[in-house]
N, C-alpha and C positions, 0 to 999 in steps of 0.2 A: 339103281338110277336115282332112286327119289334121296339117299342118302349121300352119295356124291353131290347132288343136286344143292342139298342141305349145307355139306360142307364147304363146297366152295361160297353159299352166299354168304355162310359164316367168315370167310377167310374173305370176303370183298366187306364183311361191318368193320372188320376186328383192324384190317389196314390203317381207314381214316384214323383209328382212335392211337394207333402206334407213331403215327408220323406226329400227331398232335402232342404227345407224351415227349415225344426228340423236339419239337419248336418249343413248348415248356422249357425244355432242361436248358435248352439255347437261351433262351430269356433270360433265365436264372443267373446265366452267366456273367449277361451284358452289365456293365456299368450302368449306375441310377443317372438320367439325363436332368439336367434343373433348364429348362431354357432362358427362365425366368433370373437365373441368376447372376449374371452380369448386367442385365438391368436394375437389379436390384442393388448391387455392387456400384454400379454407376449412380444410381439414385442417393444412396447412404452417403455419399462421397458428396455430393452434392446440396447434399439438405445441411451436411456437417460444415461445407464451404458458406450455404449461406447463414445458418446460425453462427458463425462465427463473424460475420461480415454486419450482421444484427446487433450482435455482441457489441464491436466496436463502435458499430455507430452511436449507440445506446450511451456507452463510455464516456465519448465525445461530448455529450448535451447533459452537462454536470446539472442543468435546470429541470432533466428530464424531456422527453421527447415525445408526444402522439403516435396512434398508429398510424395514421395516412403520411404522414411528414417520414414515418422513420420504414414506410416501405415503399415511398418516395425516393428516400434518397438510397434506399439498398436496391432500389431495381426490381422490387416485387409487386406481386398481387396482394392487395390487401389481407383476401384470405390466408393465404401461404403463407406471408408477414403474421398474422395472428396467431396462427397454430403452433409454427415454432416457439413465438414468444411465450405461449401458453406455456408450453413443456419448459423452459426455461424459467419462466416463473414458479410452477411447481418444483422446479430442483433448486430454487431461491437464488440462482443465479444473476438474474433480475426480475423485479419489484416492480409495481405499479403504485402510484399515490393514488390514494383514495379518493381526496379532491379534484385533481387536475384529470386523473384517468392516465398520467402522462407513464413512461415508462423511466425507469433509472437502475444501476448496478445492483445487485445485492451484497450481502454480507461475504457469502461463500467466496465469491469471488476476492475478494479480500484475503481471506483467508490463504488462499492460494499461491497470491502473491507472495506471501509475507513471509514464505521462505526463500523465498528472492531477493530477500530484502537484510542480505545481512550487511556488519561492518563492514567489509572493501568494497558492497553498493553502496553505502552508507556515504563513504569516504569520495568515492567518484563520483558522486549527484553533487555532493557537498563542495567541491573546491572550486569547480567554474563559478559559484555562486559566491565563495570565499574572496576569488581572485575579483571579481568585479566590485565587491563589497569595499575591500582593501584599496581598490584605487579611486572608488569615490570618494570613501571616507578620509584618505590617507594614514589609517592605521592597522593595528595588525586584527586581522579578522580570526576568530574561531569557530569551531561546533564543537559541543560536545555532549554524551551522554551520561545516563545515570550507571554509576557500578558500587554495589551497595550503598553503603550511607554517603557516597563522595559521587564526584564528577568527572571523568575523566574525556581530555582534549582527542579528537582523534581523529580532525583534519584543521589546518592552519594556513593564512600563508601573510606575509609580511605587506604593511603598506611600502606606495614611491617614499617617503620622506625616509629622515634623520631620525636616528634615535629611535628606531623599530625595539617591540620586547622579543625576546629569543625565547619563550616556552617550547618545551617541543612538543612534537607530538606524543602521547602517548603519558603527560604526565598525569599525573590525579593531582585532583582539588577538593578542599573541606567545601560542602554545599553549603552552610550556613553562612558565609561571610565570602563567597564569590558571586557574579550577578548571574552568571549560566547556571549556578549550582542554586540559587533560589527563587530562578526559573521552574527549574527542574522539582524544586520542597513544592512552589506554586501549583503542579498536578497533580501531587498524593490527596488520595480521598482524605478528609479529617481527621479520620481514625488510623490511618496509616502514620500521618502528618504528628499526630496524638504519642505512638510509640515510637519513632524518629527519633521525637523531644526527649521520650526517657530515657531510652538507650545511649544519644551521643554527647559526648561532650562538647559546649560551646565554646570549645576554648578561643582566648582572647591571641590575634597574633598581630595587631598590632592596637592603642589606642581608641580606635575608632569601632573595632569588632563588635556586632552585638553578640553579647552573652547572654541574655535576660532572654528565658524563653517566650515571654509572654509580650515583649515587645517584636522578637522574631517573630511570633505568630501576625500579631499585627501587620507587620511589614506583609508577610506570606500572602495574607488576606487582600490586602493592598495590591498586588503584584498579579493574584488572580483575578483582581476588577479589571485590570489595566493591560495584563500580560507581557510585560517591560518589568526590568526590574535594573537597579543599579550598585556599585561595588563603590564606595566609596574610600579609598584609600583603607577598607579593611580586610584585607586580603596581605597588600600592600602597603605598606603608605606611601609610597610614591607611586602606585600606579591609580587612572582609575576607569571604572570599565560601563557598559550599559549590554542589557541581553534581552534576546526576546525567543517566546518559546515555538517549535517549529512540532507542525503536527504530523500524522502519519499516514496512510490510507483508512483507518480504522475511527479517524477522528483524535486517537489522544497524544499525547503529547508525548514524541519520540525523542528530546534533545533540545537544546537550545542554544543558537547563532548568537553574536555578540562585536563589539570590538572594544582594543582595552588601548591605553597610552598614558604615557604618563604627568601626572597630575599640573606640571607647568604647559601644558599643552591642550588639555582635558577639562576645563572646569565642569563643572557641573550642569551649568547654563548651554556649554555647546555637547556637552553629552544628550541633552534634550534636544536640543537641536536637531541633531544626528540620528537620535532616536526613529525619526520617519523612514529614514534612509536603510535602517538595521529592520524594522517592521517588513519594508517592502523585500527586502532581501531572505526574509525569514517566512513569506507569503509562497516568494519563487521556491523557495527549496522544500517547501511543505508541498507546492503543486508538484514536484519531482518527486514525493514519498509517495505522491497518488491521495493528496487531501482535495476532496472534494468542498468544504469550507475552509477556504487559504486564508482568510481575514483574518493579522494575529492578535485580536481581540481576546 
């Protein structure tokens, strides 16, 4: 008796612990639950909307922006506004001035762009700027950039009048004796500027050319006080031209806007003149590379 007894209370412990070992094994099975993870998902999705809405706004106020103004005008809490910009300023995205406390873009960002930023963008920011240029000034407007020691044209487009030049696109020019091309000498560091001189020849192609390096350099000197520079029928002799240099997001100097016509039409006197006209136009298309100082001083 006492042994049946025994065994069945055995066989009523030993049950609980069989069914518990079968709800384990079931468990084991079940998929891992996150409940938290669509909020989370939702959240991420949301902090990334508004950092990027911060972002812009930040872009916008090229003077720089405050935090209460710029989580003002994103529709945040001060705090929330601050933490983002925290983490974005540690990934140098943007910058804080030291003085003002104000906020402004960084470097990185820049940097990002600037594969966005090739020739056929180059060409399309360029020619709306070209075409307005061309019908204020009524002559033929150009841009062009640096391609080794020369300059080459690589958007144009004709003024209203008579007697338009026909360059095309896509031709190359000696920079030492055209006004875009010593625009363009006008941004080499010194020492760049330096080995330029030794390596090209200044050959003479018309009269007027300068050849003498050491007056070029003058000139160059001159053109970076001023940022304007002029072609005086030495390229040409009957043409003559004025250019001014066009910056890029990064600050330096991406290329240089211009217009040219010819010498009975052009003196010198109204190429200055005109000069404000070619500045401002070279202002707009530096704010379209993304220059945050467009003045083209």
């Amino acid at each position: 008796m006492r042994t049946r007894a025994k065994s069945k209370a055995t066989s009523e412990v030993a049950a609980p612990s069989r069914r518990s070992a079968t709800v384990a094994r079931r468990v084991e099975t079940l998929p891992d639950i996150d409940d938290e993870a669509e909020d989370r998902a939702r959240g991420g999705v949301q902090s990334l909307g508004r950092a990027f809405a911060i972002l812009e706004e930040v872009a916008r106020n090229r003077d720089g922006i405050g935090l209460a103004e710029l989580s003002k005008r994103v529709g945040l809490h001060n705090s929330t506004t601050f933490h983002l910009v925290k983490t974005m300023v540690s990934l140098g995205y943007i910058r804080q001035i030291k003085d003002s406390k104000r906020y402004r873009v960084g470097r990185p960002l820049f940097a990002l762009a600037a594969s966005a930023l090739d020739e056929m963008e180059m060409v399309s920011l360029a020619t709306p700027v070209l075409e307005d240029l061309s019908r204020e000034s009524g002559e033929t407007s150009h841009f062009a950039v640096r391609m080794s020691d020369a300059v080459v044209i690589i958007a144009r487009t004709s003024g209203p009048g008579a007697f338009q030049l026909t360059d095309r696109v896509g031709v190359v020019r000696p920079a030492h004796c055209t006004a875009l091309g010593k625009v363009i000498l006008a941004a080499l560091r010194p020492d760049q500027l330096d080995r330029y001189l030794q390596r090209v020849e200044l050959r003479a192609l018309t009269p007027k050319t300068v050849t003498d390096p050491q007056l070029l350099r003058r000139e160059i000197e001159e053109i970076r006080r001023s940022g304007i520079a002029f072609d005086d029928g030495e390229f040409d002799a009957e043409v003559r031209c004025v250019g001014v240099r066009v910056r890029d997001f990064s600050g330096q100097v991406i290329g240089a806007i211009g217009i040219s016509g010819p010498v009975w039409r052009l003196s010198i006197q109204t190429l200055q003149n005109r000069a404000k006209t070619v500045r401002e136009a070279a202002d707009r298309l530096s704010t379209e590379f993304g220059a945050t100082e467009t003045k083209a001083r």
